[in-house]
N, C-alpha and C positions, 0 to 999 in steps of 0.2 A: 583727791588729786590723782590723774592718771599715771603710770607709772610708767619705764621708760620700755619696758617692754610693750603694752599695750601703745602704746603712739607706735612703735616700730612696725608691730602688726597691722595697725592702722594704713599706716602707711604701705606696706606690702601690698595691699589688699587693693588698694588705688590704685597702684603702679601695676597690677598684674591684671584690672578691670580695666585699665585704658590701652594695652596690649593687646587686651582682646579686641577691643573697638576699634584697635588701627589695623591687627592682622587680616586678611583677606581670607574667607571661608572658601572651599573650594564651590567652585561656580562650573556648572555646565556648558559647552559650548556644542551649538547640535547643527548640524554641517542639513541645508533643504534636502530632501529626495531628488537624485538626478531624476532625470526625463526620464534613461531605458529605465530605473527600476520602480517606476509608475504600474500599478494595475493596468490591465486589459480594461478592463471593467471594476468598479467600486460604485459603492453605496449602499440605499434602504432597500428591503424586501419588504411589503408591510403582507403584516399579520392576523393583523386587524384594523378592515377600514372604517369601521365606525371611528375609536380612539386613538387610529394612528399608529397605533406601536406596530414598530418595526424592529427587523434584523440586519445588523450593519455586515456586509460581506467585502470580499476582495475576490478580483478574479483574475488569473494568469494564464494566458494561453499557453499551451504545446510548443516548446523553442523547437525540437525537431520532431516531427509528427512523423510515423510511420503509415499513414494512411490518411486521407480526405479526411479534413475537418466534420466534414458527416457523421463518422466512424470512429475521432479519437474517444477515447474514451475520458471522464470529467472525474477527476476525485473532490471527494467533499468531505475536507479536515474538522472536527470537531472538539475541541479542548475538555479537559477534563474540569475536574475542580472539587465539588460544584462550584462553579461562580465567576469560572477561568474564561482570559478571551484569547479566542482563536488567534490573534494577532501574536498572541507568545508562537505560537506552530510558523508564525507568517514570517517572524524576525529574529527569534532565536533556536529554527528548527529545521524545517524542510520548504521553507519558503526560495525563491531567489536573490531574496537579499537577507543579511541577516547584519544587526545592530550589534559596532565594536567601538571599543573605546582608547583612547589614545590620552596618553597623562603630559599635560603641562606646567608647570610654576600657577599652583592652585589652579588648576582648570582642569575637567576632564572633558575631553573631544567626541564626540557620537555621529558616528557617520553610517554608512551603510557598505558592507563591501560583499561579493558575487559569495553565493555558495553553490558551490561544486556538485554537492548531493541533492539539491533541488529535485523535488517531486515533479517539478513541471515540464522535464527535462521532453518526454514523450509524448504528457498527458495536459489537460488542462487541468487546474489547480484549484478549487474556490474552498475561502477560508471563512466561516460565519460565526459569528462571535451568538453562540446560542447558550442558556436562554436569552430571552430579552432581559433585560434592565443588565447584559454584562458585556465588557466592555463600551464599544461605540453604540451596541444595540438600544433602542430607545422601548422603556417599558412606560404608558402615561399613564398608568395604576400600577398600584405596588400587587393588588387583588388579582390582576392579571399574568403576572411571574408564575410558572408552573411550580406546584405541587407536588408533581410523581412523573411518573415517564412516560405517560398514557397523553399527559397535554402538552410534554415536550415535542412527541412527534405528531401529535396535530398543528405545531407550529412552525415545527419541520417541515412538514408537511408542503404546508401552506408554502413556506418560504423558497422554496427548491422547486415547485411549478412557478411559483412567480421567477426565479432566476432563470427557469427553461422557457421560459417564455420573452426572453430580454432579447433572443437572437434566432430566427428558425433555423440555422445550424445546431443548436442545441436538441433541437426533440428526440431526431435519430441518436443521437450520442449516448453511449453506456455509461452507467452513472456506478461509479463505487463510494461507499460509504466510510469515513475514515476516523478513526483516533484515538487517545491513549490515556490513561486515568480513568475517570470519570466516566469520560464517553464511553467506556467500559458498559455503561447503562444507557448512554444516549444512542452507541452506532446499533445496538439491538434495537432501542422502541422505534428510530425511526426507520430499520428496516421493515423490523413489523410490521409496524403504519403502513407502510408504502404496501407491501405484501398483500396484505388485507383490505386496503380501498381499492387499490388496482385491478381486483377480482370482482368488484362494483361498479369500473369506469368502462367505459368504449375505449379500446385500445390508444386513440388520438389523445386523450386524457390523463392517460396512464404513465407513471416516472418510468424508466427505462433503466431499476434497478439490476446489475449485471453481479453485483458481490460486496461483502461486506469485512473490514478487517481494524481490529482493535491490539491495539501496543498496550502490556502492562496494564491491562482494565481490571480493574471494581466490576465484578459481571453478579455473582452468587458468594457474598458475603458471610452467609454461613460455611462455608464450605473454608473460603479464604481465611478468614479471623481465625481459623483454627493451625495455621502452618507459623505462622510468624515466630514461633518458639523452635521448631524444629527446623526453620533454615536458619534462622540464627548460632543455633549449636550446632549446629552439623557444616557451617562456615566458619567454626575457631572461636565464635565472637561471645558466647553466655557461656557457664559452665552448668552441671547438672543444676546445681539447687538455684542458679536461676533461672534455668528452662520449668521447672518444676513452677516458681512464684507466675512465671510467664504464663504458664498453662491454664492457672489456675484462674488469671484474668483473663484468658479466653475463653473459658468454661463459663464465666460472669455472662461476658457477653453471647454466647449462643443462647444459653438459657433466656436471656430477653428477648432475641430473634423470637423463638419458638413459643411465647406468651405475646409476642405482637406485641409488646413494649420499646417504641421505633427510636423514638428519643433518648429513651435511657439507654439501650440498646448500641446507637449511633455514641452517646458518651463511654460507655464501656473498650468501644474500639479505641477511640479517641487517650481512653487511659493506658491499653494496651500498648499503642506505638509511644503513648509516653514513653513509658515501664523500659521499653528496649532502646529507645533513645539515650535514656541514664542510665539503662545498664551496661552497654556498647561506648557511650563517648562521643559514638560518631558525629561526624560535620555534616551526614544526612543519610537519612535511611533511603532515601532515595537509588543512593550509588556508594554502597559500602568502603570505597576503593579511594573516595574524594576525600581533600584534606580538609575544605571549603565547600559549601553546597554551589548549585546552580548557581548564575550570576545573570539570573533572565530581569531583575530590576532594572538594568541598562534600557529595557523595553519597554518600560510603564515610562521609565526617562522620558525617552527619545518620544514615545505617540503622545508626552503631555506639550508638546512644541504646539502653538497655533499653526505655525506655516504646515508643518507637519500633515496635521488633521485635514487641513483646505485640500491638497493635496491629492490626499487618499480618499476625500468627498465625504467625509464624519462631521457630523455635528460641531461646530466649535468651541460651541458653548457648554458641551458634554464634559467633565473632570475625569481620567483613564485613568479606569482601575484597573491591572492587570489581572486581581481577583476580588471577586464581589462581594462582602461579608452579609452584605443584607441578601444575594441571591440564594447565597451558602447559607444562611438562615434559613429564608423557605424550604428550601430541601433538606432542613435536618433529618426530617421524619422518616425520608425518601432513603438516604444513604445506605441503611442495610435490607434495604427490601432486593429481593433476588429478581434476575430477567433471564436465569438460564433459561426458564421456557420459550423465550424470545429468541434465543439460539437454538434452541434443538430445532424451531417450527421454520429459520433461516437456512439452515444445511442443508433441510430437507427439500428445500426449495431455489438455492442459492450458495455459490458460493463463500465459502467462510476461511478467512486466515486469522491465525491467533500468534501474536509474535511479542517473548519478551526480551529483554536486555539480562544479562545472565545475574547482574550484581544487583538488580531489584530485591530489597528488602520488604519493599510494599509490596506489592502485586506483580510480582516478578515470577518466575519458571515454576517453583514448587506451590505457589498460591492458587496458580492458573490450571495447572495441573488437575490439582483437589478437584475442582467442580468437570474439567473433560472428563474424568471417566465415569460420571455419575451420568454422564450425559442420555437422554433417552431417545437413541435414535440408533437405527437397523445398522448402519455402516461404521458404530463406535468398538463393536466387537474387534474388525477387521484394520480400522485405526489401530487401536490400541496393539495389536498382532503384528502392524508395519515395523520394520526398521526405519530407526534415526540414522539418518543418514548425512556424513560431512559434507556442508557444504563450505565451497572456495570461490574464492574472488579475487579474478587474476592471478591464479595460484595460490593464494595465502588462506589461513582459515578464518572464514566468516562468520560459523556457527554450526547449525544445526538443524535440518529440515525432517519431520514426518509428516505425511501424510496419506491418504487414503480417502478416495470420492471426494467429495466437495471440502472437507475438513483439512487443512492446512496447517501444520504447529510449525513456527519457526523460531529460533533461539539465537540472540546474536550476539556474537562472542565479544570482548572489552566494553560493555555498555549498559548504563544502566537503565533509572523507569523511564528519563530522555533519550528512545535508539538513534531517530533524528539527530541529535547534535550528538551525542558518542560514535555515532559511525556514518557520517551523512551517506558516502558515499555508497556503502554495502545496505544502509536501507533503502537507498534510488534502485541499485540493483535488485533488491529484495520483492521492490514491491510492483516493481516492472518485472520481473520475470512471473510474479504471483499473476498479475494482470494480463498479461499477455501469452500464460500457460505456456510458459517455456520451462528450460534448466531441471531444477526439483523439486518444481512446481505443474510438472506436467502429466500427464498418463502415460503410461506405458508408450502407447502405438505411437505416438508424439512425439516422443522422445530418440524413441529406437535410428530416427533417419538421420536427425540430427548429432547423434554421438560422434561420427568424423568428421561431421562439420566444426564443432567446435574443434575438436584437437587440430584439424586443417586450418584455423582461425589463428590458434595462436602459433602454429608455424610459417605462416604467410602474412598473416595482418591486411591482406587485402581481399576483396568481394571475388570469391570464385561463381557465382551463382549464376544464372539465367533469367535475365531479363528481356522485355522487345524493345530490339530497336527501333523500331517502327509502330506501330500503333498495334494492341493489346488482339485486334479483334484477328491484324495480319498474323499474329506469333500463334493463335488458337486454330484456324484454318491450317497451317504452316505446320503446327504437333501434330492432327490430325492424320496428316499425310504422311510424315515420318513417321509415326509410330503404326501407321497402318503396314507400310511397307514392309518395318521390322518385324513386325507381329506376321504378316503374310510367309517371310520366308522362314522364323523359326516354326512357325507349324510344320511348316513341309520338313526341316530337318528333324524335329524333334519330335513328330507323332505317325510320318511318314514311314514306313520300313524301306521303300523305294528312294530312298535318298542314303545317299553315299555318307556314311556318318565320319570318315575320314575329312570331309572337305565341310563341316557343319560349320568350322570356326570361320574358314575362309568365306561362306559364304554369309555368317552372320555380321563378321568382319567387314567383307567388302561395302555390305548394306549401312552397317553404319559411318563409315566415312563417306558413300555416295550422300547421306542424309544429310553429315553433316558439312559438305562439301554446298546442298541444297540450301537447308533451312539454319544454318549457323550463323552467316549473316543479319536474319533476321529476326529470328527465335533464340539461338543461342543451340538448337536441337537438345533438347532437354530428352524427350521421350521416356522419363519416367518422373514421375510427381514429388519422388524422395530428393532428386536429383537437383530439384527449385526449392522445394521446402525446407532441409534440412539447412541453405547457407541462409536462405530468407528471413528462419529463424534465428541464427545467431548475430546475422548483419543486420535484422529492423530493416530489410530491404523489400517489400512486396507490392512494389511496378508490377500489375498485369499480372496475377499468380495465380490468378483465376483459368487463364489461360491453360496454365501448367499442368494447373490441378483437375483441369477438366479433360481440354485436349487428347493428351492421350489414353484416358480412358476409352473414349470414343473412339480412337482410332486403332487401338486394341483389341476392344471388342469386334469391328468394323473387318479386321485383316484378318481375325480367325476365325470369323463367320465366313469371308469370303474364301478363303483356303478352303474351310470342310466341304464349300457348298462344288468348288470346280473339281475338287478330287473324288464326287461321289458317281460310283458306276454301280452295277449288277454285279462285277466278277467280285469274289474276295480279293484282301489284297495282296495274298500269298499268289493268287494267278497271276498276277500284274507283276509281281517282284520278278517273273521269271525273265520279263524283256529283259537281253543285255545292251548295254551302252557302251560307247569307246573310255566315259570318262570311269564306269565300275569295273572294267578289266586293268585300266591303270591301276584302280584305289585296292584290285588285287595282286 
């Protein structure tokens, strides 16, 4: 006979199973994609046409373009992982829209709202979800999923003439390479690639590689596995004897690096970020500083909506994974094999930026570090010798910039292996100024015109610069003539002895208000190249600069040929100084 406790718990047990069955589990509710924040372009890139597989892309045009569609330049986002899809970059990073969520009485709301720090802001944008079989990308063999990095950028490859091929605006357009983790290994091989067929193709054939830049990358493994002990304790977070046990598993793993044991090798590290995981606490190695890791799920949410996928032109019948365990499989072996050589053979030929978020525990600033100065290439000497220098945004501090030649290091200050979503806005700026070789991002002689211009920028807020009002070719004819003028009469005062050097200003003076009295109307009288360039570059203004920058070259040279040629005689020009004038008896 049961007893009256047991009937009691009995009964509890019903009464708490049919609670569950009545309460309502929290349900998604996922708001369609408005119109504006639809792709330019979206869908397949195929990479092989025999079996179809393809690479699912998205593509954003240039919202404010500083120059002809011919000429913007195209960035190409690349997620890490392995196994990761580019759509996490697309909606919870540097995309235009970025996936949020909203809580109701058991419902959570997903909708899309603007981001601010949008990479597409200048540039056009495309995001591919590589390899194949990750995310929307279709692989129709598992056989065909890459291996190593050598047939990631042959399908890179592939995939990136097939997307310059979707618009002949695209072929002239400068193509940079982008992204962070993982792609650490992917933005080198498919520079690579591109680097080494391009020196096989006919120029009309050729990608229009202009530079290459990786956030927080997996680049040289060996090098990396080796720091994760010592930024940990030199950030407060292990103490000696667990820096010491730490070390000890990164010793593990080198030592299989260097026997080519890729697998075990790849577990070793795998034990390592355990190790610091349970020894820290933290909510993510990611971003030391977080109480919670990322919250990019919201993303695998939202792209598993049918309306959703129709949409953005993806397969619908595809299941979204935000990361692939079977692609992440394939490339166990892959994971610590090194591609610094793939970057030393890129600088040498190509621009390179390297930028981490400062609270990176993975592959953050001391990780990245370790393999730069192993690096083998003629200009690391003279990096490494550069000052870091602060850099500011809008006044405030944004981080940290070195560089020197084509090598680039940036540091960006509150943000971790995510710089995109920790700083949207300073890595827009960041990666536009790297782009477009401005700020401290520039060379010297670049630089130098532009430093009043900025501090004039933020005491005015408005365009002081020189553009044509009238058509490019009237503003170039127009420079020509005034700076010829100008150039004519400082010869005479300034290499002449025969001129009254009292009245030099008056006379250099007069000249330029008659110039600009002339060509201000239509030119703006610019008469020197620093004088268009310098605001050009801090305003993204460059209507007709061609003009500026040529013009009065030519009309420079043009007035002080013409001056030496009418002031050449027989006599010295000590015999000539002796004419008097009425205007040198005054100026004595």
């Amino acid at each position: 006979m049961e007893s009256a406790s047991t009937k009691l718990l009995i009964i509890f047990v019903i009464l708490n199973h049919c609670y569950l069955l009545t309460t309502p589990s929290t349900v998604h509710s996922i708001s369609p994609i408005p119109h504006e924040a639809l792709p330019t372009k979206s869908g397949y890139l195929q990479v092989n046409s025999t079996t179809k597989s393809a690479m699912f892309y998205t593509f954003y045009e240039a919202k404010e373009p500083n120059s002809s569609l011919t000429e913007t330049p195209i960035l190409i986002w690349l997620q890490g992982g392995p196994g990761c899809s580019s759509m996490l970059g697309n909606f919870y990073e540097l995309g235009p829209w970025r996936v949020v969520s909203s809580q109701g009485h058991n419902v959570e709301h997903l909708e899309l709202e603007p981001n601010s720090g949008s990479w597409n802001k200048l540039f056009g944008l495309v995001f591919i979800d590589n390899p194949i079989g990750v995310g929307f990308s279709i692989a129709t063999t598992k056989q065909e999923i890459p291996k190593d990095q050598h047939a990631v950028g042959k399908h890179l490859f592939k995939a990136i003439r097939a997307f310059v091929a979707l618009d002949s605006l695209f072929k002239t357009r400068p193509i940079y390479v982008t992204g962070e983790s993982y792609a650490g290994k992917y933005v080198p091989a498919i520079g690579y690639y591109i680097l080494k067929r391009n020196a096989r193709l006919v120029k009309s054939s050729q990608v229009n590689l202009a530079g290459v830049a990786i956030g927080n990358g997996l680049t040289d493994p060996i090098s990396q596995v080796a720091t994760h002990a010592m930024s940990a304790y030199y950030s407060g977070l292990i103490n000696e004897k667990q820096k010491a046990r730490l070390e000890k598993a990164q010793d593990e793993a080198i030592g299989l690096i260097k026997i080519g044991n890729w697998s075990e090798a790849t577990n070793a590290r795998s034990k390592v970020l355990n190790l610091l995981q349970n020894m820290t606490g933290l909510a993510t190695l990611y971003d030391f500083r977080r109480l919670i890791p990322y919250e990019d799920s919201l993303v695998e949410t939202y792209l598993s909506s049918v309306e959703v996928k129709k949409a953005l032109g993806a397969n619908a019948s595809i299941v979204f994974e935000l990361c692939s365990d079977a692609v992440g499989d394939i490339l166990h072996e892959d994971v610590m094999k090194s591609v610094k050589y793939m970057v030393e053979f890129l600088v040498k030929h190509t621009k390179v930026l390297l930028y981490q978020g400062q609270f990176d525990l993975r592959d953050g600033v001391v990780s990245t570090e370790a393999w730069m100065k192993k690096m083998k290439w003629d200009g690391i000497g003279k990096f490494l010798e550069a000052d870091r220098k602060v850099w500011k945004v809008k006044g405030k501090l944004a981080g940290y910039v070195q560089k020197w030649g084509s090598l680039s290091h940036s540091i960006v200050s509150n943000a971790g292996h995510l710089v995109p979503t920790d700083q949207a806005v300073n890595s827009q700026v960041m990666i536009e100024d790297w782009v477009l070789d401005r700020g401290l991002f520039t060379n010297k002689e670049i630089v130098d015109p532009s430093i009043p211009s900025y501090d004039s920028k933020y005491l005015y807020e408005h365009f002081f610069g020189t553009t044509p009002i009238g058509s490019a070719t009237q503003a170039f004819v127009l420079e020509i003539a005034v700076t010829f003028l100008l150039m004519f009469v400082v010869s005479g005062v300034a290499t002449d002895n025969r001129a009254i050097g009292n009245l030099a200003g008056l006379a250099i003076g007069g000249t330029i208000t008659m110039n600009v009295f002339m060509a201000g109307p239509v030119s703006g009288a610019s008469m020197n190249p620093s004088r268009t360039l310098g605001p050009a570059l801090v305003f993204h203004i460059y209507k007709g600069i061609w003009a500026y920058m040529i013009g009065p070259f030519i009309g420079a040279i043009l007035g002080g040929f013409a001056y030496n040629m009418i002031r050449r005689t027989d006599k010295p020009l000590r015999e000539l100084t002796k004419t008097e004038s009425i205007m040198r008896s005054f100026a004595r």
